[in-house]
C-alpha positions in Angstrom: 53.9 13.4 112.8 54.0 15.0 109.4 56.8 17.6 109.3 55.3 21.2 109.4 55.4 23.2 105.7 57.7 25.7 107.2 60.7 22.8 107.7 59.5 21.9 104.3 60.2 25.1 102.5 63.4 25.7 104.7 65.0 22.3 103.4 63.7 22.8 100.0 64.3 26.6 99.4 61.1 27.1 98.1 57.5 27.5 99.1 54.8 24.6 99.5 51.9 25.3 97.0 50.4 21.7 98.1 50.5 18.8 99.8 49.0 15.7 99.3 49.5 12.1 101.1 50.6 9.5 99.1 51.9 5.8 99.6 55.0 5.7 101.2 55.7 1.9 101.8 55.8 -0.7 105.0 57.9 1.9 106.8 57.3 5.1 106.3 54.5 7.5 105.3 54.7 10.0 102.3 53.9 13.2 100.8 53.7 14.6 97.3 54.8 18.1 97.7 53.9 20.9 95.0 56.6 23.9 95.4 56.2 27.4 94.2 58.9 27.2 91.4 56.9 24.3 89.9 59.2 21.4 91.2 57.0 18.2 92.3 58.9 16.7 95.0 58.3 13.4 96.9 59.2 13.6 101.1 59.5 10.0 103.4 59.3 10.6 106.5 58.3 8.3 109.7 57.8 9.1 113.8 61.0 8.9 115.3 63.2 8.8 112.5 66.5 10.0 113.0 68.2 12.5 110.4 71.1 9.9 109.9 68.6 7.4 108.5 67.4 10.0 105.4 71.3 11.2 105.0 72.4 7.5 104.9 69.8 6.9 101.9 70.6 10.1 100.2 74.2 8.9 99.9 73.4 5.6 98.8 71.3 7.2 96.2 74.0 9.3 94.6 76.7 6.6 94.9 74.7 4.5 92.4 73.8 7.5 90.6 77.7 8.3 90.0 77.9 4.7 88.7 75.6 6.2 85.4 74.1 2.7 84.9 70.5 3.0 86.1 68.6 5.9 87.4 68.1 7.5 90.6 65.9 10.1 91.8 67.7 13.5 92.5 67.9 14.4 96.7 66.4 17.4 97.3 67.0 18.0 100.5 66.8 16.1 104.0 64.4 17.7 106.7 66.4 18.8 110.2 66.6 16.1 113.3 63.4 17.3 114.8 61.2 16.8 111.2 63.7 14.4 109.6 62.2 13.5 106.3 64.4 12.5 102.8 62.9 15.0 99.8 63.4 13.3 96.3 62.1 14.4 92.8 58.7 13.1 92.1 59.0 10.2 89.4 55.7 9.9 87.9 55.3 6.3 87.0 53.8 4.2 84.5 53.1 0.2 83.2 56.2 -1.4 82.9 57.1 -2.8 79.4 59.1 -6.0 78.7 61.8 -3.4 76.9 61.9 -1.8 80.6 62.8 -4.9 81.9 65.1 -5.5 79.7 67.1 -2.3 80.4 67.0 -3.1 84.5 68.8 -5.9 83.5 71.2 -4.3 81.5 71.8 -1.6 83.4 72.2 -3.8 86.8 74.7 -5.9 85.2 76.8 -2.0 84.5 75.9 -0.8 87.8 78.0 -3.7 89.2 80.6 -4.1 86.9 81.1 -0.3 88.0 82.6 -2.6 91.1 84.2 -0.7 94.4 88.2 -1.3 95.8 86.7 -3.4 98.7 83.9 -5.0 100.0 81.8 -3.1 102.4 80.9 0.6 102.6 82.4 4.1 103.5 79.8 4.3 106.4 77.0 2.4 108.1 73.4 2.6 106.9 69.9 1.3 106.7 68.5 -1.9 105.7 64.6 -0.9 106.1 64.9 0.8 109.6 67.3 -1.4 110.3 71.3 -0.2 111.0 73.4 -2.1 108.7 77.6 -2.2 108.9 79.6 -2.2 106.4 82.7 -2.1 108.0 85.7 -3.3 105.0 86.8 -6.5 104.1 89.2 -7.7 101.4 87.4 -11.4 101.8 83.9 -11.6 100.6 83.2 -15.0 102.5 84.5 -13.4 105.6 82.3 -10.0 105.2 78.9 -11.7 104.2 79.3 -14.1 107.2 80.8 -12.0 109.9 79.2 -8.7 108.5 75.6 -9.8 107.5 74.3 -13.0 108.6 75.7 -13.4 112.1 74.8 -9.9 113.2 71.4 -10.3 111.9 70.7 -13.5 113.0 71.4 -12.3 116.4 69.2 -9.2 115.8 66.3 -12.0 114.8 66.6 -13.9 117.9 66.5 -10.9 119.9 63.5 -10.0 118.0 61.4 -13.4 118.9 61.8 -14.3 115.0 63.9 -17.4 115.3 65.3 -19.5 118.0 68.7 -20.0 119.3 69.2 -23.4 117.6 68.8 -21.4 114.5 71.3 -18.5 115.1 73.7 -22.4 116.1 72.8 -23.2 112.6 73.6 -20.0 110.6 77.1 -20.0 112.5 77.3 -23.6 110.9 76.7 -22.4 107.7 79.2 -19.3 107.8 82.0 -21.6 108.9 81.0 -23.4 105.5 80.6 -20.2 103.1 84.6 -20.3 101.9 83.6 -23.4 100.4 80.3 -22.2 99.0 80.9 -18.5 97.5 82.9 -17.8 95.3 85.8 -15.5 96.7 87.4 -14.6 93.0 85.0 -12.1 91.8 85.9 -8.3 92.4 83.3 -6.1 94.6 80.1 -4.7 92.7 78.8 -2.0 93.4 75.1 -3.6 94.8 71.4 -1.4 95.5 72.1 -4.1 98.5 67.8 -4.0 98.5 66.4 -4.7 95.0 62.8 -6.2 95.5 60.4 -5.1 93.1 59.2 -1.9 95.2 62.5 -0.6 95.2 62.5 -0.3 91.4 60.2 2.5 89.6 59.0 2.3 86.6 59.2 6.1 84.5 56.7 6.6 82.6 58.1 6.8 79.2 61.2 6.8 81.2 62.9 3.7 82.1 63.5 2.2 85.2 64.6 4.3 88.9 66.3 2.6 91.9 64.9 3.7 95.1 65.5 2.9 98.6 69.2 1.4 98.7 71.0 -0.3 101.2 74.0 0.4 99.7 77.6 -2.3 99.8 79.9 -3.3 97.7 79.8 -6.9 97.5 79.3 -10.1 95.5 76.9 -9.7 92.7 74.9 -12.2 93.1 72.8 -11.0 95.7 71.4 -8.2 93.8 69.8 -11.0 91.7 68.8 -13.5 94.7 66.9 -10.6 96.2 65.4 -10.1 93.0 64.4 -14.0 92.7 62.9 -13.9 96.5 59.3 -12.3 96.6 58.8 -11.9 92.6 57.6 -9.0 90.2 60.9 -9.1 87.9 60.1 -10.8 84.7 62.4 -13.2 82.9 63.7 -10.9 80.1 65.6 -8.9 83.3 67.9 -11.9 84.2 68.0 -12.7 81.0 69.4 -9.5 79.8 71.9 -9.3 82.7 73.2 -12.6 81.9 73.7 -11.2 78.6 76.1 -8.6 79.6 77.5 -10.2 82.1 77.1 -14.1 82.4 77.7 -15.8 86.0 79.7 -17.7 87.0 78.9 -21.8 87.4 76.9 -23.0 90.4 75.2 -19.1 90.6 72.1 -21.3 90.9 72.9 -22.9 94.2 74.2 -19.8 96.0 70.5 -18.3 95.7 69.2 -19.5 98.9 72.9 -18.8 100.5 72.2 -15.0 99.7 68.8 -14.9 100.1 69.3 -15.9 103.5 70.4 -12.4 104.8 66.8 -10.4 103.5 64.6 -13.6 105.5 66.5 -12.3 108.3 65.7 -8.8 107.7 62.4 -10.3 107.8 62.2 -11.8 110.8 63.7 -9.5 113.1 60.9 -7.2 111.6 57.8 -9.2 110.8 58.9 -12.3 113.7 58.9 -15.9 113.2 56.7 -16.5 109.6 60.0 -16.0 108.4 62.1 -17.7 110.5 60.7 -21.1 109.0 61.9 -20.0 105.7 65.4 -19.3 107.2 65.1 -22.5 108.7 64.3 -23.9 105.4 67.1 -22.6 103.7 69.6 -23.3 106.4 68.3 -27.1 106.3 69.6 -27.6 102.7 73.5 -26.2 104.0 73.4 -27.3 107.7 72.6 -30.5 109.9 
């Protein structure tokens, strides 16, 4: 249910002039709000959200925000625990140029070089709808196996999206990752959920990061996520690589880090992509 104006206007401290519906993704629905004092603001919302959800992004938001690399839309507010909703600025968007893709890339490669004093997170939050930990770790093999793919790979089964051999398999493959991932590189501050709807485009602005799941962790899978369903164009990696080359065999990890978002994917969409984690797992596993 769409929160009511008057939980609107007490979050925002203003009154609603308008609202409009708008697209608001595969998860939640969206409104474009007009205020009084002339602000156009941009309110998420979904039935049966809980307030942590909204508070959980808005921190994500202004941790990458503090890392002055690439923009974020300013939190307005976040609607109370019976109308949770997240209230951003609007970003009014535009075409994306090859110069804009060029500066994601640039500015990606400073928001992780901004880095973090351990891998992990100062709380829990939200991959999609989904609760992610981030509980520290000082060994990035250790956290991305014991953190991310095992508890999510359990999730999937649960979920009907792949079988129990698989889950078999992915604890194959984290018994291998010390040998795989590279465990010399300090933690980078990652969006932790960069495919190409989570980016904006500003019109005459530049690109904006929306919807983070927010980690410190290796890189690389900031750029693997990018690679996995498209809509970044060449000059992007380019451009990172530019300011901040990778290291050898960056190639090969791709399907190691793109594991953890197919799983994502099948404990929310079921098994269609539990044959690509299948896939991948095939080229690591026997």
């Amino acid at each position: 249910m769409r929160p009511p104006r008057e939980a609107i206007e007490a979050a925002l401290g203003a009154s609603v002039v308008d609202i409009r519906s708008v697209p608001g993704g595969d998860v939640n629905q969206a409104l474009r709000v007009a205020l009084a004092d002339e602000r156009d603001v941009f309110i998420k919302y979904r039935r049966g959200a809980r307030r942590d959800l909204y508070e959980a992004e808005a921190d994500g938001l202004a941790w990458l925000g503090s890392a002055a690399a690439l923009d974020v839309p300013a939190v307005i507010g976040v609607g109370p625990d019976e109308h949770a909703f997240l209230a951003l600025e609007w970003v009014e968007t535009g075409p994306a140029s090859i110069d804009d893709h060029r500066l994601l890339g640039e500015g990606l490669a400073e928001l992780h070089a901004v880095g973090a004093e351990q891998f992990g997170y100062s709380r829990g939050n939200y991959i999609g709808p989904l609760s992610q930990p981030n509980d520290a770790a000082t060994d990035w093999p250790e956290f991305y196996g014991q953190t991310r793919l095992l508890p999510m790979a359990e999730r999937a089964e649960l979920a009907g999206g792949i079988e129990r051999h698989t889950v078999a398999r992915v604890e194959q493959l984290v018994a291998r990752l010390p040998e795989l991932l590279p465990a010399d590189e300090p933690p980078a501050r990652l969006h932790g959920d960069l495919w190409s709807g989570n980016v904006l485009f500003a019109r005459n602005g530049g690109p904006v990061l929306i919807d983070p799941a927010v980690y410190a962790g290796h890189r690389e899978i900031d750029l693997a996520m990018m690679r996995l369903f498209g809509g970044f164009q060449d000059v992007a990696f380019a451009a990172y690589e530019s300011v901040a080359p990778l290291q050898a065999g960056w190639a090969e990890r791709v399907p190691v880090y793109q594991l953890y978002p197919l799983l994502v994917h099948a404990v929310l969409f079921g098994a269609t992509y539990g044959s690509s984690v299948d896939a991948i797992l095939t080229r690591y596993t026997h």
